[in-house]
C-alpha positions, 0 to 999 in steps of 0.5 A: 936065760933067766925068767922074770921076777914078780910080787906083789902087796895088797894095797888099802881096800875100798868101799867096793874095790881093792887096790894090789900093787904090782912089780914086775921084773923082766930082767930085760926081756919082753914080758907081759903079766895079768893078774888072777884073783878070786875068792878062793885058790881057784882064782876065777877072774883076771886082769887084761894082760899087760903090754910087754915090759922089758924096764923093772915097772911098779903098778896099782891094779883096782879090782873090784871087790866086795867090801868084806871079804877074803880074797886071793891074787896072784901075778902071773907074768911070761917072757921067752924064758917062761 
């Protein structure tokens, strides 16, 4: 079984948010994702977990961000293969 593959780019940021475009591969199995992001490696804060995807899907998350700042994000997505 193979897991499913991710990535993601940041997008332009906003005055008070910031957009991270996301792709999801599942590799035709159910697969859920969130996103993690923070100020640092910790991350701290994420999105709402998805539903489960089994078809390739392309997302633009809105997070809200401080203008200014550095921020880290990851995509986490899971299936029965991890």
């Amino acid at each position: 079984m193979r897991s499913a593959s991710t990535s993601a780019g940041v997008g332009p940021l906003g005055v008070a948010d910031g957009e991270l475009r996301v792709t999801v591969l599942p590799n035709a199995q159910a697969t859920s994702y969130h996103v993690e992001y923070g100020t640092d490696q910790s991350y701290g804060e994420e999105t709402a977990e998805s539903a489960p995807v089994t078809d390739p899907v392309t997302e633009t998350i809105a997070l809200p961000l401080a203008p200014s700042g550095s921020y880290h994000a990851r995509v986490v997505a899971t299936n029965p293969a991890g």
